[in-house]
TORNUTI-22843 format. One record per residue: x negated, y, z negated of N, C-alpha, C in turn; residue number from 1; residue in three letters; chain. Coordinates in pm, 1 decimal, decimal comma. Layout:
BEGIN
((X; Y; Z); (X; Y; Z); (X; Y; Z); NUM; "Ala"; "A")
...
This chain:
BEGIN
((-2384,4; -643,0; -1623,6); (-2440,3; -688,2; -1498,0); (-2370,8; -818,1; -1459,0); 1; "Unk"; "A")
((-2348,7; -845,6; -1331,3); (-2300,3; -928,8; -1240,1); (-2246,0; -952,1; -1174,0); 2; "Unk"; "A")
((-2217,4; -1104,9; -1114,6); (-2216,6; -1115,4; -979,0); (-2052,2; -1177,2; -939,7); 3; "Unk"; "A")
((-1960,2; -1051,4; -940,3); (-1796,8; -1108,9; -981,6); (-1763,6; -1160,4; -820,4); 4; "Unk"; "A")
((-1616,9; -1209,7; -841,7); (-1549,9; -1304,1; -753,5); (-1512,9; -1201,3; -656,7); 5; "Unk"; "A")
((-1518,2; -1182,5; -550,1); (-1463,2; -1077,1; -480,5); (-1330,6; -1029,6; -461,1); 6; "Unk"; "A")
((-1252,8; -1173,3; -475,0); (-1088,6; -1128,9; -487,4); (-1062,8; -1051,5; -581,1); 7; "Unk"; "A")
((-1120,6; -1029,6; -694,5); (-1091,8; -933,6; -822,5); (-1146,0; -832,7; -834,3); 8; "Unk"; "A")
((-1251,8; -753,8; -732,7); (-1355,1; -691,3; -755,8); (-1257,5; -568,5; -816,5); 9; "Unk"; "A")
((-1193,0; -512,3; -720,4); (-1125,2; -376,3; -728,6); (-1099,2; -426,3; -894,4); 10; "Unk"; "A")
((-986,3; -489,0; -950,8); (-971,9; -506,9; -1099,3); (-1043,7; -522,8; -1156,4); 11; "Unk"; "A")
((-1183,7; -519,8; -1144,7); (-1288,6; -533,0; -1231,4); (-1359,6; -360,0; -1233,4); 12; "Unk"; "A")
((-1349,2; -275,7; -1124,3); (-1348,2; -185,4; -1165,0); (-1252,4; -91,1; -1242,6); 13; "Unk"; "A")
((-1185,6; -126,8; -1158,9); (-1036,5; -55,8; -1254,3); (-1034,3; -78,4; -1405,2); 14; "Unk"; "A")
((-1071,9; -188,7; -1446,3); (-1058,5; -219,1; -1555,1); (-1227,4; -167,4; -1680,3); 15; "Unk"; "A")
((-1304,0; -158,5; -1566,8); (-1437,1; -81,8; -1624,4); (-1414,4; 38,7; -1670,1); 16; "Unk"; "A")
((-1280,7; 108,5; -1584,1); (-1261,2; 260,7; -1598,9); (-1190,8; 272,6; -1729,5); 17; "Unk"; "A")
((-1080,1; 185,7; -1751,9); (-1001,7; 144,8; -1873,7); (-1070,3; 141,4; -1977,0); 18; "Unk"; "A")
((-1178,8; 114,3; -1944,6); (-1277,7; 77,5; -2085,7); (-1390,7; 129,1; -2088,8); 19; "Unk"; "A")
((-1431,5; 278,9; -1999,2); (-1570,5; 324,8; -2052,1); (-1596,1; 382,0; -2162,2); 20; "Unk"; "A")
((-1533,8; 388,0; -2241,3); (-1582,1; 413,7; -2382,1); (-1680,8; 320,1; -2443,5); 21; "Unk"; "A")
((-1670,2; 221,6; -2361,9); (-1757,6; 87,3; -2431,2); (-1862,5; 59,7; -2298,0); 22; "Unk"; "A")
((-1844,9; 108,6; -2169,6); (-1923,2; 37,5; -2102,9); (-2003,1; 180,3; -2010,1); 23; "Unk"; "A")
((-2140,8; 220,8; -2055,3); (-2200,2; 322,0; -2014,2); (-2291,5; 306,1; -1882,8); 24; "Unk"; "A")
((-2262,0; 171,9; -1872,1); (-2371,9; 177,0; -1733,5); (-2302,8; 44,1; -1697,9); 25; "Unk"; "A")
((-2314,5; 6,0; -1536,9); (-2238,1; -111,1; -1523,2); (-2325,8; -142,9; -1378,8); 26; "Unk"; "A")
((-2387,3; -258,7; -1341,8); (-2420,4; -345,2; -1217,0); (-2361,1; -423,9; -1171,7); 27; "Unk"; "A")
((-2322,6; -466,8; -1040,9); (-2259,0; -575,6; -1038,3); (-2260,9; -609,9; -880,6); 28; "Unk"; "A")
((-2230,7; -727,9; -812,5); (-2258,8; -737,9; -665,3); (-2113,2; -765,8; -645,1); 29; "Unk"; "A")
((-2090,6; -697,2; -533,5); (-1971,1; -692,6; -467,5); (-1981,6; -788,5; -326,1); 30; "Unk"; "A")
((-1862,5; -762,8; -254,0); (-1842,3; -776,2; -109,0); (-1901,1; -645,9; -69,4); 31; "Unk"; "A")
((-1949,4; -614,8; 32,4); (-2075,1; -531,8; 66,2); (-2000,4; -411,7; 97,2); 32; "Unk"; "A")
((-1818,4; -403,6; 129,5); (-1783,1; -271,0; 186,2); (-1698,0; -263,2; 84,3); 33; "Unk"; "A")
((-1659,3; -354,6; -13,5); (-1615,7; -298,2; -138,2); (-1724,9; -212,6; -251,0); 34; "Unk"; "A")
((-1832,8; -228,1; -249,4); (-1937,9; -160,9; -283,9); (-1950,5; -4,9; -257,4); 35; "Unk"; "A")
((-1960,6; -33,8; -112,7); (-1995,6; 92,9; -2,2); (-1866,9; 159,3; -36,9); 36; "Unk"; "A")
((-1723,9; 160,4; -60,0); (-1589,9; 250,7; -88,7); (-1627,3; 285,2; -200,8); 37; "Unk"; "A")
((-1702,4; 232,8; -314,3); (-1642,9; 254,5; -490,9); (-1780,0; 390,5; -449,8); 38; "Unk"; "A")
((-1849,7; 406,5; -342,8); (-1994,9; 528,0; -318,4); (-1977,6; 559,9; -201,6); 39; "Unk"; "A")
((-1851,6; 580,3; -151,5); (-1827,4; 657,1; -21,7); (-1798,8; 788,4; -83,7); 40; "Unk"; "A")
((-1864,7; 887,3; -30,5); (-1797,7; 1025,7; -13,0); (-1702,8; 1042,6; 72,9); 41; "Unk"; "A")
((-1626,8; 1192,5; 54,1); (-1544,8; 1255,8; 82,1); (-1595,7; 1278,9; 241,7); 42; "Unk"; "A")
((-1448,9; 1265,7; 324,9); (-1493,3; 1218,2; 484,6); (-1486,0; 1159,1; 537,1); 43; "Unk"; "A")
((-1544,2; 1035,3; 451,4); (-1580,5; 882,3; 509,1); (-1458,6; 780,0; 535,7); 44; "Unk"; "A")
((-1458,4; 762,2; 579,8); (-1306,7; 663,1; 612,8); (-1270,8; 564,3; 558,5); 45; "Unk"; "A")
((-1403,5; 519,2; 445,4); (-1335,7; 448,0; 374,1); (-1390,1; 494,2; 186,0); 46; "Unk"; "A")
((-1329,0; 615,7; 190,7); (-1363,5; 695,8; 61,3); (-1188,2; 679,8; 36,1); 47; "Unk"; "A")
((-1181,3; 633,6; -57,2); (-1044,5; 650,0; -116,3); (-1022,1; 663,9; -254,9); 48; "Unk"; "A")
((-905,6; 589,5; -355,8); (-830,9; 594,1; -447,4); (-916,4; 513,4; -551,6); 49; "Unk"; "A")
((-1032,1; 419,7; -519,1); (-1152,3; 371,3; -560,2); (-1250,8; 494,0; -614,9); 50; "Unk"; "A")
((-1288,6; 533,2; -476,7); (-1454,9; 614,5; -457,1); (-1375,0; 743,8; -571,8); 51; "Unk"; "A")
((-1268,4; 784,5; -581,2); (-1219,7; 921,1; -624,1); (-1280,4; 868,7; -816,1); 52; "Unk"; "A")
((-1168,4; 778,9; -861,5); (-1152,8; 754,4; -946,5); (-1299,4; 692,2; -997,0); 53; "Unk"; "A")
((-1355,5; 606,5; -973,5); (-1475,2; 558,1; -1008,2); (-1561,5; 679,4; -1069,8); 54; "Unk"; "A")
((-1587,7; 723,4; -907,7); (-1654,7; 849,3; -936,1); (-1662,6; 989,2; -1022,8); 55; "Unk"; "A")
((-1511,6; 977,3; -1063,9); (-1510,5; 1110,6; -1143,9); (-1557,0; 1055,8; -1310,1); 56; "Unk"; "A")
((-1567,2; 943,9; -1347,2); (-1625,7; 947,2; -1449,6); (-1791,3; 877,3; -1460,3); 57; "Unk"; "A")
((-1812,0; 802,4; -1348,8); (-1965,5; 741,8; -1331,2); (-2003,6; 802,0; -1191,2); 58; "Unk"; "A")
((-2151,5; 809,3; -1202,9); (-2249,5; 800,5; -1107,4); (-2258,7; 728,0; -1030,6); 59; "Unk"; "A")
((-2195,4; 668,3; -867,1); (-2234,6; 542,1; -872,8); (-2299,9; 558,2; -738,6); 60; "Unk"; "A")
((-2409,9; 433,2; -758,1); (-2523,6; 433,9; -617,2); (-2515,6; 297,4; -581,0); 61; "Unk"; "A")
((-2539,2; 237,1; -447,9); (-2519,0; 178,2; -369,7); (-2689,5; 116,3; -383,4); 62; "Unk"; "A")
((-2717,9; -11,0; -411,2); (-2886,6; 16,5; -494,4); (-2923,8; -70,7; -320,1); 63; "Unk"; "A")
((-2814,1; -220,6; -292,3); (-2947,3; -259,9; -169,0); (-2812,8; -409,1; -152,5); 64; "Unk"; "A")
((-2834,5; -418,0; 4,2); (-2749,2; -525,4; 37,5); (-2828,1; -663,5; 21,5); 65; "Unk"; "A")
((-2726,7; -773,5; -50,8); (-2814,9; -917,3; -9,5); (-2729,3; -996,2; 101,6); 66; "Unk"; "A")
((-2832,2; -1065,8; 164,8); (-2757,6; -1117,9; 297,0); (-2688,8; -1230,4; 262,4); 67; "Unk"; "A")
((-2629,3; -1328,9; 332,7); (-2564,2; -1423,4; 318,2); (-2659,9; -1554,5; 297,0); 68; "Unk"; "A")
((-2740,3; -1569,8; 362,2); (-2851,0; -1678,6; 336,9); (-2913,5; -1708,1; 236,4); 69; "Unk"; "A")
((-2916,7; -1616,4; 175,2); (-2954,3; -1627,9; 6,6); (-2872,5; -1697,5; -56,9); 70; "Unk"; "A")
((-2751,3; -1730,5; -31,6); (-2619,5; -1840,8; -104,3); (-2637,8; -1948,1; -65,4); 71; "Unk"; "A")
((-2600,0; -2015,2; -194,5); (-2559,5; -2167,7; -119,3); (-2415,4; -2226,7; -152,6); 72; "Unk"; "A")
((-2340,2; -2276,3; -88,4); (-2295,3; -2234,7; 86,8); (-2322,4; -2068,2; 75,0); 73; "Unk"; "A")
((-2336,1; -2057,4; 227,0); (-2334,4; -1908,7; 243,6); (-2228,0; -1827,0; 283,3); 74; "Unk"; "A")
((-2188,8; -1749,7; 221,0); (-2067,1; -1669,6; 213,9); (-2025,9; -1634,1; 376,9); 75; "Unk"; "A")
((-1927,0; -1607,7; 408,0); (-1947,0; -1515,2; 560,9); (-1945,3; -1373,0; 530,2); 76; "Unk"; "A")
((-1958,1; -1321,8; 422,0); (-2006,2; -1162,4; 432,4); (-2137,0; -1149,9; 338,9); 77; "Unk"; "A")
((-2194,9; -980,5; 340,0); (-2272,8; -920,0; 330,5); (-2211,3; -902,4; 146,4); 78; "Unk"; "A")
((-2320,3; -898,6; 65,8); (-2306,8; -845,8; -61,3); (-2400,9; -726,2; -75,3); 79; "Unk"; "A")
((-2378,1; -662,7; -168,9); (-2361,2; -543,6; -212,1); (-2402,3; -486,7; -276,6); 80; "Unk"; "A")
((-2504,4; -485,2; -412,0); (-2525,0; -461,9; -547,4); (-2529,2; -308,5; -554,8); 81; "Unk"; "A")
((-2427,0; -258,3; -681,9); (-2408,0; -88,8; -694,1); (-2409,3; -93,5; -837,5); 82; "Unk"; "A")
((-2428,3; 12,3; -874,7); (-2473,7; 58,7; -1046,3); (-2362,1; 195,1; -1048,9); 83; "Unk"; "A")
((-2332,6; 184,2; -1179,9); (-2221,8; 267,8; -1217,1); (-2289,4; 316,0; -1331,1); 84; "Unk"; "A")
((-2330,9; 465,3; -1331,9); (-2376,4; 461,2; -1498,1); (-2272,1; 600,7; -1516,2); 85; "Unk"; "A")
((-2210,2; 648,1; -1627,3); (-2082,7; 674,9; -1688,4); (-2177,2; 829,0; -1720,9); 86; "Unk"; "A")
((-2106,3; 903,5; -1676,1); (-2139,0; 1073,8; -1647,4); (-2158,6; 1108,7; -1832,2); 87; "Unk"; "A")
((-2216,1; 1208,0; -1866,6); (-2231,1; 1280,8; -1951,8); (-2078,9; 1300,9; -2033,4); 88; "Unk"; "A")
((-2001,5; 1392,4; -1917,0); (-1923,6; 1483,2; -1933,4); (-1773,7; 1413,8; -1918,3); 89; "Unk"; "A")
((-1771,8; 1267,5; -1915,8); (-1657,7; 1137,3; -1864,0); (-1548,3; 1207,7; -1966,6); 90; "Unk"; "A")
((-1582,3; 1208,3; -2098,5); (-1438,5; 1251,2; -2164,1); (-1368,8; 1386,3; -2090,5); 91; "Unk"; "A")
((-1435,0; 1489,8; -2036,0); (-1353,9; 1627,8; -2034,1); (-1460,1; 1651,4; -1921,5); 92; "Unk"; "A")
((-1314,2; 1585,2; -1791,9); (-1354,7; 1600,3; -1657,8); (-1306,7; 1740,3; -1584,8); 93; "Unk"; "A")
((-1200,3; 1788,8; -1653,9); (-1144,0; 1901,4; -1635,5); (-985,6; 1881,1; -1613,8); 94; "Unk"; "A")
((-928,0; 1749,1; -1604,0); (-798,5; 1742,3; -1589,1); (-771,3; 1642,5; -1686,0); 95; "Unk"; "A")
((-606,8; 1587,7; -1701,8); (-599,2; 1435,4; -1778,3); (-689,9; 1328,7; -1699,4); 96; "Unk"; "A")
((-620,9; 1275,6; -1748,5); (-739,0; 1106,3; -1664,1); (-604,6; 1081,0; -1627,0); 97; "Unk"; "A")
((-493,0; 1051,0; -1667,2); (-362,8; 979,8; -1638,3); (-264,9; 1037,1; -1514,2); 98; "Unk"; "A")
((-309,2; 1187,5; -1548,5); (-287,6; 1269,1; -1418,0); (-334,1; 1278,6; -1274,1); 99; "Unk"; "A")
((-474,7; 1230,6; -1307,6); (-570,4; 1220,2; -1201,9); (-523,1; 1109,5; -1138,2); 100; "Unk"; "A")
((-534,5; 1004,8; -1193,6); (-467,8; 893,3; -1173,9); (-352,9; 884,6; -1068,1); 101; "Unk"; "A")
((-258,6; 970,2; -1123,7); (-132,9; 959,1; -1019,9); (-118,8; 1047,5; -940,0); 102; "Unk"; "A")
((-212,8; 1158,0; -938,9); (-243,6; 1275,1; -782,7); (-334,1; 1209,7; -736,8); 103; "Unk"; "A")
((-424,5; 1094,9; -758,5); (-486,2; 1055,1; -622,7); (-443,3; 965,9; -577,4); 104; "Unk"; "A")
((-362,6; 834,9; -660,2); (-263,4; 752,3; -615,7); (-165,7; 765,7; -505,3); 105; "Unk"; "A")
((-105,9; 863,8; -528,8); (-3,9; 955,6; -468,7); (-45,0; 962,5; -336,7); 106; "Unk"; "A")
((-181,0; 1083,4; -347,3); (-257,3; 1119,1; -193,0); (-255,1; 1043,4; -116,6); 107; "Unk"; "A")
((-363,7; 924,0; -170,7); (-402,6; 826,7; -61,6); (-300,3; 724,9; -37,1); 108; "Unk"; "A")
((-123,6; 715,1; -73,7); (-59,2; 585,1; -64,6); (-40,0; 638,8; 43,4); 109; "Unk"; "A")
((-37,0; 762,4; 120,2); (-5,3; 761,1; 281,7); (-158,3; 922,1; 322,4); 110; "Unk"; "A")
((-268,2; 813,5; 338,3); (-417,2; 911,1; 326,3); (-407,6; 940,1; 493,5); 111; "Unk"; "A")
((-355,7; 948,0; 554,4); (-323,0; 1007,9; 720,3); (-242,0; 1124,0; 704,1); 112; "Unk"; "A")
((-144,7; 1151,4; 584,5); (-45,7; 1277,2; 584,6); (-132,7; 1421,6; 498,0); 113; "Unk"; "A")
((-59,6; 1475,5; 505,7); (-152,4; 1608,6; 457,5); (-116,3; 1604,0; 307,8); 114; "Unk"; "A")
((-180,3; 1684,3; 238,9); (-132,9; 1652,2; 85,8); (-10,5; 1705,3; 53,7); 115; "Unk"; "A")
((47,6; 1824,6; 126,0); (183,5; 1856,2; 83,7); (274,2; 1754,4; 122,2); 116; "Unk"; "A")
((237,4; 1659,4; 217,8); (350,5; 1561,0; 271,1); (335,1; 1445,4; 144,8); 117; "Unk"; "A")
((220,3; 1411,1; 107,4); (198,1; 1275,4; 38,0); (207,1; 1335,6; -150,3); 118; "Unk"; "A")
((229,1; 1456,9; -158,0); (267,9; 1497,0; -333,4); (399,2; 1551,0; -348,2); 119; "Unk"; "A")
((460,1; 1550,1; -226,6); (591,7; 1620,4; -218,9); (704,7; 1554,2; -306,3); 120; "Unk"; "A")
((676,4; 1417,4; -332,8); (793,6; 1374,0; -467,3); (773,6; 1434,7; -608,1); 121; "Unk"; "A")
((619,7; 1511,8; -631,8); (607,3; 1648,5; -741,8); (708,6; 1739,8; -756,4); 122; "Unk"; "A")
((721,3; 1778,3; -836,9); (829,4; 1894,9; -865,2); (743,7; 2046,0; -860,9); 123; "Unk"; "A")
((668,0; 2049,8; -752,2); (605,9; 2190,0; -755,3); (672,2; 2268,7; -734,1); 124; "Unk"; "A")
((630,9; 2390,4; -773,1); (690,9; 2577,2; -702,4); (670,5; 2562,3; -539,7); 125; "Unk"; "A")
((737,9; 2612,0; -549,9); (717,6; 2678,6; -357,3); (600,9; 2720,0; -317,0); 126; "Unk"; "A")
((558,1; 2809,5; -452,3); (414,8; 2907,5; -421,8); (337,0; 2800,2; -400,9); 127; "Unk"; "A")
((338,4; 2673,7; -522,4); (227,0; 2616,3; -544,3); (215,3; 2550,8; -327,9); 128; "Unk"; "A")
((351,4; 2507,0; -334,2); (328,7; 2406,6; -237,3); (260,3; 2474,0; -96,8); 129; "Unk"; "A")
((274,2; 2638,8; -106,5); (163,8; 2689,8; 9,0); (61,9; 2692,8; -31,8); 130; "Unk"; "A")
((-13,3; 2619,1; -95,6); (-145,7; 2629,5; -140,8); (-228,2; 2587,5; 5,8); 131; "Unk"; "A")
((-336,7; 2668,7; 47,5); (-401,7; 2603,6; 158,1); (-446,1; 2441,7; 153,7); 132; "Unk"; "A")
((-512,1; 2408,2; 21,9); (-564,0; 2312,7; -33,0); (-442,8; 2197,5; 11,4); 133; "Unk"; "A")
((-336,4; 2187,2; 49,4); (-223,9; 2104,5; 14,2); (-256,3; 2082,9; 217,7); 134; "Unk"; "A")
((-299,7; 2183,7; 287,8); (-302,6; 2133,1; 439,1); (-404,2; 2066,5; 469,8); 135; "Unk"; "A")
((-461,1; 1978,6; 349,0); (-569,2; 1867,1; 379,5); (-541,2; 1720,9; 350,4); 136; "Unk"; "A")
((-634,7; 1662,2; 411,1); (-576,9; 1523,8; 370,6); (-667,0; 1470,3; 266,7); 137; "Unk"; "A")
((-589,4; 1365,5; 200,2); (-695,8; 1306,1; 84,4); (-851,7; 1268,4; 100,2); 138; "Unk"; "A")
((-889,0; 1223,2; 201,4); (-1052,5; 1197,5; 234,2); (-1090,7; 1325,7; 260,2); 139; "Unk"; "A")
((-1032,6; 1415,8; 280,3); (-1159,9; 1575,6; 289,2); (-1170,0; 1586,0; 119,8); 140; "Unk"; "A")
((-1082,6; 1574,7; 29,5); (-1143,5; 1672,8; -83,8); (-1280,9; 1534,4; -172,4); 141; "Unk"; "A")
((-1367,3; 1634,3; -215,9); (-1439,2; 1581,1; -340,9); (-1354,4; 1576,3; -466,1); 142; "Unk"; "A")
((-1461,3; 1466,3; -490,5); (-1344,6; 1405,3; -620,9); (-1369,7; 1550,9; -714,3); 143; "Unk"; "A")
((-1475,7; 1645,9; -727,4); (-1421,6; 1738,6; -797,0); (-1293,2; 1863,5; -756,2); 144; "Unk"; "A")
((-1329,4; 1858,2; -606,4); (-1133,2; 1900,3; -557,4); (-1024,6; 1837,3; -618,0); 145; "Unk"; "A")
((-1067,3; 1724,7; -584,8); (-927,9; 1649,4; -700,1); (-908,0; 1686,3; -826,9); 146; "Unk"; "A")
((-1005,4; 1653,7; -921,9); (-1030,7; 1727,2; -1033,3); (-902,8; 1848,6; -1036,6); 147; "Unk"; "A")
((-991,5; 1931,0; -983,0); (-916,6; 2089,7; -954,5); (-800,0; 2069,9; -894,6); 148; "Unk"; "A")
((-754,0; 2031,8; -848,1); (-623,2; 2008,1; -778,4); (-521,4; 1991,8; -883,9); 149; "Unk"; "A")
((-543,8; 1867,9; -958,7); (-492,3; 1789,5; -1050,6); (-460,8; 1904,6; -1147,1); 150; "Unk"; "A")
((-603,7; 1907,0; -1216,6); (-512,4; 2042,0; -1339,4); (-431,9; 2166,5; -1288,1); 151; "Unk"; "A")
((-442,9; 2213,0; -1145,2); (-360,8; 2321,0; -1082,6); (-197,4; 2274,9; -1085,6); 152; "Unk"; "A")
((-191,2; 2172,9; -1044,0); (-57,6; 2076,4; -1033,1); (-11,3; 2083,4; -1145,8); 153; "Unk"; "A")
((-85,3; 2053,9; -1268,5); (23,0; 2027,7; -1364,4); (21,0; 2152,8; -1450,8); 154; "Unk"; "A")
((-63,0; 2300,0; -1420,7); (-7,3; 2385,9; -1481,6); (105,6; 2416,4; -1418,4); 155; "Unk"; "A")
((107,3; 2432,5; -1282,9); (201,3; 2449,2; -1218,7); (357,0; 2372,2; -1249,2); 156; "Unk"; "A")
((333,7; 2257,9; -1236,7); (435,5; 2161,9; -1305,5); (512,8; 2240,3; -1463,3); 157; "Unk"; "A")
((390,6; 2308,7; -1549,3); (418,7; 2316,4; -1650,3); (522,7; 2465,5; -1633,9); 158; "Unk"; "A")
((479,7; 2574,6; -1586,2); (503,3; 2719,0; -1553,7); (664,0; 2688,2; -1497,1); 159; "Unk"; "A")
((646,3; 2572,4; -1403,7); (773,1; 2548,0; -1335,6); (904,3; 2460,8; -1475,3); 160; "Unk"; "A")
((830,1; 2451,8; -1540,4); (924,8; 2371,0; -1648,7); (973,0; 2480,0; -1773,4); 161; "Unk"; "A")
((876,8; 2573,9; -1765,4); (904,2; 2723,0; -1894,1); (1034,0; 2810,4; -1807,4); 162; "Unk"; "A")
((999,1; 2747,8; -1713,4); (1098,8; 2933,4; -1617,3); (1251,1; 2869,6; -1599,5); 163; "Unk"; "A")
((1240,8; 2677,4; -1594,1); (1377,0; 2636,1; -1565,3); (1473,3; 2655,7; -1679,7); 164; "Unk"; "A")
């Protein structure tokens, strides 16, 4: 539990993810729309490379905003407080973690292009790359699309590496 610096927030999750083996539940107050991304769904415009990753191994809920007046000095934004508690099933999400990692990285470094435009430095099959799934952009899929995506990619990757 607590109440981190906001310039670091993102590295403080990132680095929660690095280390849930040790950390099963996590609170902490954010900047109020860094909060709201790490529990944006799929859609939302500001669901990204955060909300994906967070989410595929914790639960996380958005518990209640504190205003600025409650500080002293008072901040000029809105805080945040969200709870992360670490899924059952965190070890065997259905893909690598390291993989996941760099297909959602990938997606969202240009999240306006469709996914065949933003994974196209992959070494996929042709077949793979008509996948319907590939004419979406990174904010439509759920992080369990990703999931699924991810391990499709790298069998694919793999099939494409037996046949060369």
């Amino acid at each position: 539990t607590g109440n981190f610096p906001y310039n670091i927030s993102t590295q403080i999750v990132f680095k929660t993810l690095e280390h849930k083996d040790r950390i099963p539940e996590f609170t902490g107050m954010f900047q109020k729309e860094v909060a709201l991304r790490i529990c944006a769904s799929e859609g939302s415009k500001t669901y990204g490379i955060l909300s994906v990753l967070a989410q595929a191994f914790y639960d996380a809920e958005y518990l209640f905003t504190v205003p600025p007046t409650v500080f002293i000095p008072p901040p000029k934004v809105d805080s945040g407080v969200l709870r992360l508690r670490r899924k059952e099933s965190y070890k065997h999400i259905g893909c690598e973690e390291d993989q996941l990692f760099k297909v959602v990285k990938l997606a969202f470094q240009q999240r306006r292009k469709t996914l065949r435009n933003s994974l196209k430095t992959m070494a996929l099959s042709d077949r793979f790359r008509e996948s319907v799934i590939l004419n979406q952009r990174p904010e439509q899929l759920s992080v369990q699309d990703f999931i699924q995506l991810t391990a499709a990619i790298y069998k694919d990757l793999e099939s494409t590496e037996k046949n060369d």
